[in-house]
Structure formats: structure tokens, C-alpha cells
MIBATI-806500 format. One record per residue (C-alpha): residue number from 0; residue in three letters; x, y, z. Coordinates in pm, whole numbers. Last residue first. Example, Ala and Ser with C-alpha at 12.3 -4.5 7.8 and 13.67 -1.06 7.14 Angstrom:
<sites>
SITE; num; residu; px; py; pz
SITE; 1; SER; 1367; -106; 714 $
SITE; 0; ALA; 1230; -450; 780 $
</sites>
This chain:
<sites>
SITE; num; residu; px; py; pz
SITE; 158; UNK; 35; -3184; -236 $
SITE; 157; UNK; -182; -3034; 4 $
SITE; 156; UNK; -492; -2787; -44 $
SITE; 155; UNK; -574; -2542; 235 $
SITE; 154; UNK; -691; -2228; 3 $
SITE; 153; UNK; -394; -2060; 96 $
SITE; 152; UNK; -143; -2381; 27 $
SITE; 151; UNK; -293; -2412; -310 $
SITE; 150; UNK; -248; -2046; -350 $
SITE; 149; UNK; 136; -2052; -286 $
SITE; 148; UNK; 202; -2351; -445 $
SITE; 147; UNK; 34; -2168; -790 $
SITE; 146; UNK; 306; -1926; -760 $
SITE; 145; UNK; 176; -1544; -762 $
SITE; 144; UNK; 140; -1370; -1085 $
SITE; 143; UNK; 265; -1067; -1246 $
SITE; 142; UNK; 226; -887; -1573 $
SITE; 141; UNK; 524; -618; -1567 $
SITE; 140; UNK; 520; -265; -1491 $
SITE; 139; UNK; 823; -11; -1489 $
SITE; 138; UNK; 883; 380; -1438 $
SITE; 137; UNK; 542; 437; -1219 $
SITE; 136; UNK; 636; 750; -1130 $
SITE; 135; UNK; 611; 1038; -849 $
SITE; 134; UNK; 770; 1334; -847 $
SITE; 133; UNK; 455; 1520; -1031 $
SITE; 132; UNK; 303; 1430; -669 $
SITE; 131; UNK; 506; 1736; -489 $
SITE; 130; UNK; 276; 1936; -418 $
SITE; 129; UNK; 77; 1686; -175 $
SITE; 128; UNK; -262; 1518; -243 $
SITE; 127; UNK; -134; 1261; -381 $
SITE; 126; UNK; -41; 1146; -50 $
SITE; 125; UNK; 204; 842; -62 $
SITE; 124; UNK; 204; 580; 182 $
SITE; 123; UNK; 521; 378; 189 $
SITE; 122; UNK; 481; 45; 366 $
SITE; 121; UNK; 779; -108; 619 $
SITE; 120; UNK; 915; -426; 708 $
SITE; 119; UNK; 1052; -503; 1072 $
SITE; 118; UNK; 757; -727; 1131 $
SITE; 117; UNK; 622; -853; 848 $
SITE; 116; UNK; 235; -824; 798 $
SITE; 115; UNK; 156; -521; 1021 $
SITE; 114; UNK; 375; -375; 809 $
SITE; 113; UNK; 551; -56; 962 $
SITE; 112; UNK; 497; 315; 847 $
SITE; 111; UNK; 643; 565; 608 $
SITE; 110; UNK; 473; 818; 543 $
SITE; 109; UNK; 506; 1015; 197 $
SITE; 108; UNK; 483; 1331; 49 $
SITE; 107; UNK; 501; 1576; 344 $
SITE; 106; UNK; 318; 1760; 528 $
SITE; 105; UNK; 11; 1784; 337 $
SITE; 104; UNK; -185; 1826; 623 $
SITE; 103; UNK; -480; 1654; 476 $
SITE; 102; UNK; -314; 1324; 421 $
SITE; 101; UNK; -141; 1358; 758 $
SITE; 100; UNK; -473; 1392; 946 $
SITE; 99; UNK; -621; 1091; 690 $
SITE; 98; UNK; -345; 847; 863 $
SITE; 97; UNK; -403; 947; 1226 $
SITE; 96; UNK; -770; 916; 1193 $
SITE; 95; UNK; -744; 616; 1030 $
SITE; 94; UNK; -502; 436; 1306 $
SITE; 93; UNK; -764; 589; 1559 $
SITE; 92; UNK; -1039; 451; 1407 $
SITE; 91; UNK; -894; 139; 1455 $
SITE; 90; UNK; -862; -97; 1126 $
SITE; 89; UNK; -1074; -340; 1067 $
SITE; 88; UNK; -879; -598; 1195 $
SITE; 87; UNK; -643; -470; 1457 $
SITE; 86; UNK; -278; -429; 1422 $
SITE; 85; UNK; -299; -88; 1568 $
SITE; 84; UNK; -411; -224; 1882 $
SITE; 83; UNK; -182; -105; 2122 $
SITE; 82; UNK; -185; 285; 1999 $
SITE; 81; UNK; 30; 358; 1784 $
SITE; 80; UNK; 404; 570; 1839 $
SITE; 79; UNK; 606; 275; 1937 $
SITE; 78; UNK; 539; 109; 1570 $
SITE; 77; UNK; 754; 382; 1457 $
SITE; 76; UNK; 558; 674; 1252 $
SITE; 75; UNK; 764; 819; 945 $
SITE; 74; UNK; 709; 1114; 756 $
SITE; 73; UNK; 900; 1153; 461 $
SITE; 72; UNK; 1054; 1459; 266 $
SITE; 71; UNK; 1102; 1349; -85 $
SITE; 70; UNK; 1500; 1322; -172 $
SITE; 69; UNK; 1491; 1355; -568 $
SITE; 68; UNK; 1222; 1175; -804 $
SITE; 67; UNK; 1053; 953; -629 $
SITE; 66; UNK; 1022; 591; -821 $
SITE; 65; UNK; 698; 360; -858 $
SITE; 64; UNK; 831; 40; -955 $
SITE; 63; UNK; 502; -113; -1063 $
SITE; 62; UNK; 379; -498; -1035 $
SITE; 61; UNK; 114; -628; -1279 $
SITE; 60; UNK; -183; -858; -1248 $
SITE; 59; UNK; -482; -961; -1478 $
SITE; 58; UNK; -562; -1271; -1337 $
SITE; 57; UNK; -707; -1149; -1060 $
SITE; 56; UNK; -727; -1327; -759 $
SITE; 55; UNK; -1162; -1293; -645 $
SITE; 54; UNK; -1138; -1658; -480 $
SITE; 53; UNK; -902; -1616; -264 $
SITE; 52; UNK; -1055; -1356; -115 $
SITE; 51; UNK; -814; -1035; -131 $
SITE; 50; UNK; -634; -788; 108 $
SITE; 49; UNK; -433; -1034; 255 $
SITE; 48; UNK; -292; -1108; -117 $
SITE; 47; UNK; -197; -799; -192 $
SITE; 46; UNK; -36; -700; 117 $
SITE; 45; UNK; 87; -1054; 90 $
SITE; 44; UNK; 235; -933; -264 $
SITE; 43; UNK; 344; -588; -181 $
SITE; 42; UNK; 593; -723; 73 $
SITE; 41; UNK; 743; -957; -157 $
SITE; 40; UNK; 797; -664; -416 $
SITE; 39; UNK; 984; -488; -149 $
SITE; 38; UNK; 935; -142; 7 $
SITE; 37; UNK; 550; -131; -35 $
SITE; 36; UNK; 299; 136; -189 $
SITE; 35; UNK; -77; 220; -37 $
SITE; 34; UNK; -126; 552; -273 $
SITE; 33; UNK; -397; 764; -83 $
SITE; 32; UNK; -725; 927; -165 $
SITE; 31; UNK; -972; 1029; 98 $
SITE; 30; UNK; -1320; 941; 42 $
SITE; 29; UNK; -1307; 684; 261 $
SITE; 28; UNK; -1087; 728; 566 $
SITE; 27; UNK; -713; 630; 533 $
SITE; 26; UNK; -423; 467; 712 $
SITE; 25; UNK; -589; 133; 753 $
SITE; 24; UNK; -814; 161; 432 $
SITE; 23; UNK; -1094; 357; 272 $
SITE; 22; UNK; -1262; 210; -27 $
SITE; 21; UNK; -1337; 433; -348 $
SITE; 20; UNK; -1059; 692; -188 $
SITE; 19; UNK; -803; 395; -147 $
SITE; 18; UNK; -893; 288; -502 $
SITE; 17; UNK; -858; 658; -636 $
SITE; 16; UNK; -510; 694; -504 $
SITE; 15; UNK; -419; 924; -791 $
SITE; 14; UNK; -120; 763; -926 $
SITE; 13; UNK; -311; 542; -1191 $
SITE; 12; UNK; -59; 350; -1351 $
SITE; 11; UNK; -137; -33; -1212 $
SITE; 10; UNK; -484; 32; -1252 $
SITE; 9; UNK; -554; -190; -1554 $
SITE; 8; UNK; -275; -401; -1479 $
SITE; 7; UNK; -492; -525; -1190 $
SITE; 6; UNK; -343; -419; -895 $
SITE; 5; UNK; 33; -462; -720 $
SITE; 4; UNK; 265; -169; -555 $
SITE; 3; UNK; 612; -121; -553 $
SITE; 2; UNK; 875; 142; -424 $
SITE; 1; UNK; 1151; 300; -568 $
SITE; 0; UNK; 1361; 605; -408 $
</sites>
């Protein structure tokens, strides 16, 4: 299984979810580590970039393809299964509360659960908290960027 996940190149191979930990997030209380991972490159990128002011881009990226070694046992919530405001910004409590339960549980290594970016789309939380966290690698990285259109048309500049 590969999945892919974007920070500053100095991060990109630390697999012990110390950002998440540092900061909290949707799925996560602070002081709890998790690995926030995407299905698609394209994915990670507005996860990326809704997650950072415009003007604090890094120029230091790179992208990882994190792979799972074997058939990990994954969790997965359905968008059916949250409460009505899951999309929310911050983040419900409840959302968090259900994420850092299944971090602690050590159920299984990874939970699947929708975007509330894309529709349809889907993040892979990894717990690296869970036994089997020596499955998980980061087996490429490359320096990464996003397309200068892109940012233009995020700050509100035309061409």
C-alpha cells in the first residue's frame, strides 16, 4: 500500500508523528502523535496547502511515498458515521475525540477516513503508536513545489 504526505524535506522522513503531537489536528488531540498521509499526491497538496498561510510556503518541500509493508489491518470511518459537522473549522471535539480513541486503542495501524477537501477522496492516518510501525516506509522523496499559477490564483492575483 503507498501513500503520500508533504513537509519540509527536513521532516519528510520522520515517521513518528511528532508534528501532529507538537500541534494537534482534526483526528488528533495535542500531545498525541499521528501520521496525517493522503491517497494521491494531489490530495496531499491542498491538504498541504489548506493547512498553510500563503505566506509561510516553504520552499524547502518534498513529497514521500510512504509504503505498508504486507496487508495492514485498517480502520475505516464512512462519512455516514460523523457527526453533522465534522467538516467544521477547528475541528469538533468530537471528530478529535474519536480520532485520539483509535490512536490509543491501537487497533489497528491505520484509519482511513474521507477528505473533507475532495469529496469521495480519502486520508490515511497512521498510528505510530501501533506494533506494527516498523511496516511503515518512506521508500521515495523528491523536492516538490506547487505551480506558481496555482499560488497567484490563491493569493487573488490575475493574469
Amino acid at each position: 500500500m503507498k501513500v503520500f504526505r508533504i513537509a519540509k524535506c527536513y521532516f519528510i522522513d520522520d515517521l513518528t508523528g511528532k508534528g501532529a503531537e507538537l500541534y494537534g489536528g482534526r483526528w488528533n488531540k495535542k500531545g498525541i502523535p499521528l501520521i496525517y498521509t493522503s491517497e494521491s499526491r494531489s490530495l496531499a497538496s491542498l491538504e498541504f496547502l489548506v493547512h498553510t498561510a500563503m505566506s509561510s510556503i516553504p520552499l524547502n518541500l518534498c513529497v514521500a511515498t510512504i509504503e505498508i509493508a504486507g496487508k495492514p489491518q485498517i480502520t475505516e470511518i464512512n462519512e455516514k458515521e460523523l457527526p453533522l459537522n465534522w467538516k467544521e473549522y477547528p475541528a469538533p471535539l468530537d471528530v478529535i475525540n474519536l480520532g485520539t480513541s483509535w490512536i490509543l486503542s491501537k487497533q489497528s495501524l491505520i484509519l482511513r477516513v474521507p477528505s473533507v477537501i475532495v469529496k469521495d477522496e480519502f486520508n490515511y492516518l497512521i498510528n505510530p503508536l501501533h506494533g506494527d510501525i516498523n511496516k511503515v516506509t518512506v521508500k521515495t522523496r523528491t523536492n516538490y513545489s506547487f505551480d506558481i499559477r496555482l499560488l497567484k490564483k490563491m493569493k487573488g492575483e490575475h493574469e
